[in-house]
RODO-2510 file (C-alpha; in nm, 4 decimals, decimal comma):
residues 241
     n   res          X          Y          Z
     1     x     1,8695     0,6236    -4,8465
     2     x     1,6069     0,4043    -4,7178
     3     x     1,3067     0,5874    -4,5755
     4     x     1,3431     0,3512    -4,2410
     5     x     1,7294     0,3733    -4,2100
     6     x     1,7096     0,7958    -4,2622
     7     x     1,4223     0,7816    -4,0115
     8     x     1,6261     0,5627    -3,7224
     9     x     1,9219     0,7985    -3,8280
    10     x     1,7248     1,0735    -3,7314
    11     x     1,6266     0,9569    -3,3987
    12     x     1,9882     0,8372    -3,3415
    13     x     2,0667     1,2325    -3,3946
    14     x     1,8015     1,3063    -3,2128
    15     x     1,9289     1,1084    -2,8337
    16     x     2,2579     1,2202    -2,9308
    17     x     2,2487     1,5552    -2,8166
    18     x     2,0630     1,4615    -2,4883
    19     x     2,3462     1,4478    -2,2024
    20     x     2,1116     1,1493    -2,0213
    21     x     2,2680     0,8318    -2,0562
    22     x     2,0263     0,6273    -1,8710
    23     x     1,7994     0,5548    -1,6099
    24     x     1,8445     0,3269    -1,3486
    25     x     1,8236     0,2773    -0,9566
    26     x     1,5716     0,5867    -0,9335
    27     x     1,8999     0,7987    -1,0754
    28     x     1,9507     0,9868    -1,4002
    29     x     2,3170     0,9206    -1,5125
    30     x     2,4805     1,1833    -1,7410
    31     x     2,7027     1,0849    -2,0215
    32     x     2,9753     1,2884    -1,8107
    33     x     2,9460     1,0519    -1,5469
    34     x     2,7075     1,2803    -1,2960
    35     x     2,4429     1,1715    -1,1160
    36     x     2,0719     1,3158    -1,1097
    37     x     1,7920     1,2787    -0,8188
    38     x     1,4519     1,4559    -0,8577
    39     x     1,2027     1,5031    -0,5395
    40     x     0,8440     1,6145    -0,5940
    41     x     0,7619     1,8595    -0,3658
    42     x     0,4046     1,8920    -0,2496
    43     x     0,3018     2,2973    -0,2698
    44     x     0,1368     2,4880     0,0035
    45     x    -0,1423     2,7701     0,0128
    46     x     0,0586     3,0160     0,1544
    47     x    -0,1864     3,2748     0,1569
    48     x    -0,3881     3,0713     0,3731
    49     x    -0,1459     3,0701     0,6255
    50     x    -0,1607     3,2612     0,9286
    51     x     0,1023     3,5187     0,9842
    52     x     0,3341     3,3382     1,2476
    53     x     0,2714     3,0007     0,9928
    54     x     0,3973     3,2360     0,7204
    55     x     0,6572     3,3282     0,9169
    56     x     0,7976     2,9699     1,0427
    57     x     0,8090     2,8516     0,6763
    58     x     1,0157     3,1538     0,5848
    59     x     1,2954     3,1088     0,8538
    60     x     1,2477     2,7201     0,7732
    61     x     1,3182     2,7847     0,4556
    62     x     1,6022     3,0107     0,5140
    63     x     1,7351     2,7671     0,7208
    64     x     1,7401     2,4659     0,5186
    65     x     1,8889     2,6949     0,1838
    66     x     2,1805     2,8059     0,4437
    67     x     2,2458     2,4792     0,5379
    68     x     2,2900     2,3404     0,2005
    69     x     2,6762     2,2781     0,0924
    70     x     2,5891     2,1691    -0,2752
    71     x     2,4053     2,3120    -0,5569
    72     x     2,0574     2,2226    -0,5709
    73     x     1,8231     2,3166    -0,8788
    74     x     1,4297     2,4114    -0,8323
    75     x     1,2060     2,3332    -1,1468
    76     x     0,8544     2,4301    -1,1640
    77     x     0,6351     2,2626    -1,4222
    78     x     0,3266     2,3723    -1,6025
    79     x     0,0792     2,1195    -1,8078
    80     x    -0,2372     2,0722    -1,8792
    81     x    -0,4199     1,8790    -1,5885
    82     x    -0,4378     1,5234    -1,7060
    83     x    -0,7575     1,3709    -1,5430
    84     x    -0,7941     1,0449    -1,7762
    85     x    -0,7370     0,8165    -1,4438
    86     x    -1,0079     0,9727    -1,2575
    87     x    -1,2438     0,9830    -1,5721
    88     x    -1,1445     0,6341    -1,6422
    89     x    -1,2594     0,5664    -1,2331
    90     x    -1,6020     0,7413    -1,3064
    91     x    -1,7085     0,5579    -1,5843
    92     x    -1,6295     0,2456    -1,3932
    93     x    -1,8315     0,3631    -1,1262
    94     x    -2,1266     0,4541    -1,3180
    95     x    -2,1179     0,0951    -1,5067
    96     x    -2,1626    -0,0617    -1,1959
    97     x    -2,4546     0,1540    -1,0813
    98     x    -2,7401    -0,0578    -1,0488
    99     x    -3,0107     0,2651    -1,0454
   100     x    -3,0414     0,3390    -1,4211
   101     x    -3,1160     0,6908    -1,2458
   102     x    -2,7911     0,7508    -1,0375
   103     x    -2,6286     0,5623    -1,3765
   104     x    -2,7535     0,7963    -1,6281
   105     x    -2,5919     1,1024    -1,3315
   106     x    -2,2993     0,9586    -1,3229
   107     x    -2,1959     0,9831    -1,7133
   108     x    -2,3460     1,2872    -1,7518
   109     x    -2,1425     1,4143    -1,4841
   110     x    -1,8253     1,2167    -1,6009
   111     x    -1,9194     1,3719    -1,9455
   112     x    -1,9568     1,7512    -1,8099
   113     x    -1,6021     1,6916    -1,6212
   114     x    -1,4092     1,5979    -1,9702
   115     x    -1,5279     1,8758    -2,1375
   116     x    -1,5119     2,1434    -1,8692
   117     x    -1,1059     2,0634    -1,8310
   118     x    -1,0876     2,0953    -2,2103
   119     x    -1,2261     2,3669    -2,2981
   120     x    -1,1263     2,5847    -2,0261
   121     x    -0,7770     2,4832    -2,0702
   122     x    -0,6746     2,4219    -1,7145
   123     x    -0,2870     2,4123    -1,5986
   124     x    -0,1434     2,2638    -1,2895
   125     x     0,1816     2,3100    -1,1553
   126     x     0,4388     2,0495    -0,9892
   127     x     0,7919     2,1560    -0,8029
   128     x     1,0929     1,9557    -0,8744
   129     x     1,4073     1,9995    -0,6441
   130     x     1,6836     1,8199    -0,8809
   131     x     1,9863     1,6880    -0,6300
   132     x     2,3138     1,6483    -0,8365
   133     x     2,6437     1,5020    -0,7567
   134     x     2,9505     1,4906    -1,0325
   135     x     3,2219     1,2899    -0,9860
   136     x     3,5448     1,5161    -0,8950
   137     x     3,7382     1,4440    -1,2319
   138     x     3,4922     1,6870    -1,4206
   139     x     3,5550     1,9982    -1,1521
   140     x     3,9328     1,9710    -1,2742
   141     x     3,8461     1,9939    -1,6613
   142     x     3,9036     2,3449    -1,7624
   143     x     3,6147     2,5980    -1,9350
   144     x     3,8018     2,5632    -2,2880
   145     x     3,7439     2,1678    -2,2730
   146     x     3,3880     2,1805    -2,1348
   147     x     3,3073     2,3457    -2,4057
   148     x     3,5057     2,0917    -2,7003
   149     x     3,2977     1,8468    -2,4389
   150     x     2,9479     2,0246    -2,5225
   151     x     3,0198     2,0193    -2,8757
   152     x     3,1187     1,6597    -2,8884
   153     x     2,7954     1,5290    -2,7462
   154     x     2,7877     1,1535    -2,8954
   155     x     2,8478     0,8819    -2,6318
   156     x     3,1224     0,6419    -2,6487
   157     x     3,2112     0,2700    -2,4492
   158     x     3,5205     0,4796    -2,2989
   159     x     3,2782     0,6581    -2,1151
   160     x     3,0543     0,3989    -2,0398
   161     x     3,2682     0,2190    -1,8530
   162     x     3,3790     0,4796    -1,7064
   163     x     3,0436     0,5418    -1,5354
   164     x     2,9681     0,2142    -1,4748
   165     x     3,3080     0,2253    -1,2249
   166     x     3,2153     0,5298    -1,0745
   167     x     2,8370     0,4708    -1,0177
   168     x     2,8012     0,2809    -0,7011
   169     x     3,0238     0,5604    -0,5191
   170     x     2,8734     0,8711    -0,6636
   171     x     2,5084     0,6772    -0,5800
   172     x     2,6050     0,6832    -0,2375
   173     x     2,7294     1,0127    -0,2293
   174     x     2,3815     1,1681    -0,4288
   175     x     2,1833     0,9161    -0,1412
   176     x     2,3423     1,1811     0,1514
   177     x     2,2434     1,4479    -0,0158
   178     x     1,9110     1,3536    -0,1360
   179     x     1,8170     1,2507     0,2298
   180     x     1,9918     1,6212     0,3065
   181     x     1,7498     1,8058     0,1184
   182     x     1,4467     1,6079     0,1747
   183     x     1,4672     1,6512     0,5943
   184     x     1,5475     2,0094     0,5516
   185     x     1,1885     2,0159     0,3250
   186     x     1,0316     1,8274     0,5747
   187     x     1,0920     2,0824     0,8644
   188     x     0,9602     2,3326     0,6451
   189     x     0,6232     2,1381     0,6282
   190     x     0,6805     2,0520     0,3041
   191     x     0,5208     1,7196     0,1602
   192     x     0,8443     1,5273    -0,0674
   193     x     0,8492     1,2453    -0,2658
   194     x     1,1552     1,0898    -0,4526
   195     x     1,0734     0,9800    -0,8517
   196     x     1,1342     0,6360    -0,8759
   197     x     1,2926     0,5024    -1,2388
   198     x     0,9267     0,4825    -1,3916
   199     x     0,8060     0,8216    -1,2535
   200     x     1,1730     0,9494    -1,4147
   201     x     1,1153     0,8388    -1,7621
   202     x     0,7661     0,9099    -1,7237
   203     x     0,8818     1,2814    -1,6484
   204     x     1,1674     1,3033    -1,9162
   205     x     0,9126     1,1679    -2,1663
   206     x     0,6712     1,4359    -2,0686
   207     x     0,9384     1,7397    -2,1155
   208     x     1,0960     1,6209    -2,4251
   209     x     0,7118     1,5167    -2,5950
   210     x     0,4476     1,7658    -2,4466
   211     x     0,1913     1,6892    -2,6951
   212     x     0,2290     1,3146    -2,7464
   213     x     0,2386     1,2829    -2,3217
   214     x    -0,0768     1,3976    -2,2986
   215     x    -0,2301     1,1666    -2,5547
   216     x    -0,0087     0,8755    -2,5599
   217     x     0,1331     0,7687    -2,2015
   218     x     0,3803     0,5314    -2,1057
   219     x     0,2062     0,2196    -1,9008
   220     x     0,4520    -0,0507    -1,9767
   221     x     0,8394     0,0070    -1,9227
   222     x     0,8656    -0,3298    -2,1219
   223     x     0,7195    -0,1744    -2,3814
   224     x     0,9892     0,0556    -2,4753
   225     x     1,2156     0,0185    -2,7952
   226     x     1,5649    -0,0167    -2,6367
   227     x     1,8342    -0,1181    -2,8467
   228     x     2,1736    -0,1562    -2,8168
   229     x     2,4501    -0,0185    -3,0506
   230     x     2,5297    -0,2867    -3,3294
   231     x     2,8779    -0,5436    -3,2109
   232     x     3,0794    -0,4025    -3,4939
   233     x     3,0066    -0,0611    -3,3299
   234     x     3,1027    -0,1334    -3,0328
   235     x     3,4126    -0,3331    -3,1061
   236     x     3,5339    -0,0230    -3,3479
   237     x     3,4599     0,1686    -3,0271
   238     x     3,6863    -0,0381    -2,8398
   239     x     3,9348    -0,0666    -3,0923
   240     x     3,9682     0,3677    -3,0312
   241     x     4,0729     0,3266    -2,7364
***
């Protein structure tokens, strides 16, 4: 086998047992047909607080959770803090010093920075509330064919255009709730922020490629490799209908 064609097979493998689909309209669409929104929540220095402040964003909190009539999921995030943007900023800065003095400050500074977050390693965390919505045919399949599902994990046209029929309704639906969640943050003085499509693929390329993240970001959507599955394919996909 060619070393290119084994290498594309691999990657093929690879997205095949991802249960994304795609990205689009600030959603992430499952191959099952479900519907993914992710808010960024801003975190607060609780210790800091007084007691009553404590004490409002507990009840706040208890109150939005109780209030809730779908599942919501909370992720929390480590990585190492990526300050390239604000280095990047600096050295501009100092290039435009016109005081060879203040200059010479500023990149030594801008050096001492780089290095400091390097070698001590530091982490910072982000909070993720993920808002779902499924559409109702998968609450009638029963345990015994999720699970032939899970094991069958390679997408098909079937269910392709299966989504594509049941996006715009399920979008609406996963809208509600999003807005839902993100008032019930807000009274509990809680910063939010919905991930647009960029900031999503940004964030799935981040989990699924740690290392390569950090040193290699994404700055061009346009720039990604998206190809289509061959005609032949898709006709033989059509033809198994």
């Amino acid at each position: 086998m060619p070393v290119k064609q084994k290498k594309q097979d691999q990657e093929a493998a690879t997205q095949i047992y991802l249960k994304l689909a795609e990205v689009k309209d600030n959603i992430m669409v499952l191959k099952d047909g479900g519907v993914r929104a992710v808010l960024e929540v801003d975190s607060v220095n609780f210790d800091l607080k007084s007691e009553r402040e404590q004490n409002t964003i507990i009840y706040s909190y208890q109150g939005f959770l109780n209030s809730l009539e779908f599942p919501i999921q909370i992720l929390i995030k480590s990585r190492k803090l990526d300050i390239d943007g604000y280095l990047e900023n600096m050295t501009e800065i100092a290039k435009n010093q016109k005081d060879p003095r203040l200059q010479a400050q500023t990149f030594e500074y801008n050096e001492y920075i780089g290095k400091l977050v390097e070698l001590a390693d530091i982490m910072e965390k982000r909070f993720y509330v993920i808002v779902s919505h499924d559409p109702m045919r998968t609450s009638k399949i029963n345990p015994f064919a999720k699970f032939v599902s899970a094991l069958n994990t390679a997408d098909s046209i079937q269910n392709l255009k299966l989504r594509e029929k049941e996006f715009e309704s399920l979008k609406k639906g996963l809208n509600q709730r999003v807005n839902s969640v993100r008032e019930g943050l807000i009274r509990c003085g809680l910063n939010v922020h919905r991930l647009n499509t960029y900031e999503l693929i940004t964030m799935l390329y981040q989990v699924h490629n740690p290392v390569t993240a950090f040193n290699q970001k994404i700055s061009d959507l346009s720039s990604l490799n998206v190809e289509a599955p061959p005609i032949d394919q898709e006709e033989e996909l059509e033809d198994n209908e």
